[in-house]
C-alpha positions as CSV (number, residue, x, y, z in Angstrom):
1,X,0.2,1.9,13.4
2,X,-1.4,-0.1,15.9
3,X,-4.4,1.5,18.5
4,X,-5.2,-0.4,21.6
5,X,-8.3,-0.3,23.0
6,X,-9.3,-2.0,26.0
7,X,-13.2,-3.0,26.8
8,X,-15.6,-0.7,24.8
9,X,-18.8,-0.1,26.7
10,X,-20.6,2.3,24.3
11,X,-20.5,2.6,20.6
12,X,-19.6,6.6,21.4
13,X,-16.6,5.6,23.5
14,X,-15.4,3.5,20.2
15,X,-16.6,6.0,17.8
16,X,-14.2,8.7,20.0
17,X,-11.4,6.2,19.7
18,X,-11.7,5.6,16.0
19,X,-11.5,9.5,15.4
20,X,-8.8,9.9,17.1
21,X,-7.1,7.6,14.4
22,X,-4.8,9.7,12.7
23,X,-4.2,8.6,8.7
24,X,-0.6,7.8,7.5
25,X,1.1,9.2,5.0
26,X,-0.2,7.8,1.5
27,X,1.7,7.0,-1.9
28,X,1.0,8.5,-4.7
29,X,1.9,6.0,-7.6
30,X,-0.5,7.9,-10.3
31,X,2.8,10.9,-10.5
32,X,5.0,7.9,-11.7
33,X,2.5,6.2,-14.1
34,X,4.2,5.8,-18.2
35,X,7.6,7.3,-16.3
36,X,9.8,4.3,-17.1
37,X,10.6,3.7,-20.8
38,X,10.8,0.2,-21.8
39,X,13.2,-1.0,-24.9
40,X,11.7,-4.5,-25.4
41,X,8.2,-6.4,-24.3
42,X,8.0,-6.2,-20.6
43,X,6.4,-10.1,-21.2
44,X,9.4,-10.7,-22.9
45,X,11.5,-9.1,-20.5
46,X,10.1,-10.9,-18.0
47,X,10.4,-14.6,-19.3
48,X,14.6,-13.6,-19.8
49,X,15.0,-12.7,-16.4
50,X,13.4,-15.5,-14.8
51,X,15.3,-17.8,-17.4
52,X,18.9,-16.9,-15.5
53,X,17.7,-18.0,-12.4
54,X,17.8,-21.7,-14.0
């Protein structure tokens, strides 16, 4: 999101502008943590995969 604001005169005129900033929506990664169940070293897996692109 992108806030314009043209020639601040007063610290209260930015302060109003900056509160008026309204927060986006967040990602929650820590509900996903230890969900994916690896079968072999993710190192190893890792090293194999970038092999085939040679």
């Amino acid at each position: 999101m992108k806030t314009e604001i043209k020639k601040i005169r007063t610290v209260k005129t930015l302060t109003d502008a900056l509160r008026k900033i309204k927060p986006g929506k967040c990602f929650n990664a820590d509900k996903h943590l230890g969900k994916v169940k690896w079968n072999e070293d993710p190192l190893e897996f890792q090293k194999r995969i970038r092999d085939e692109w040679n």
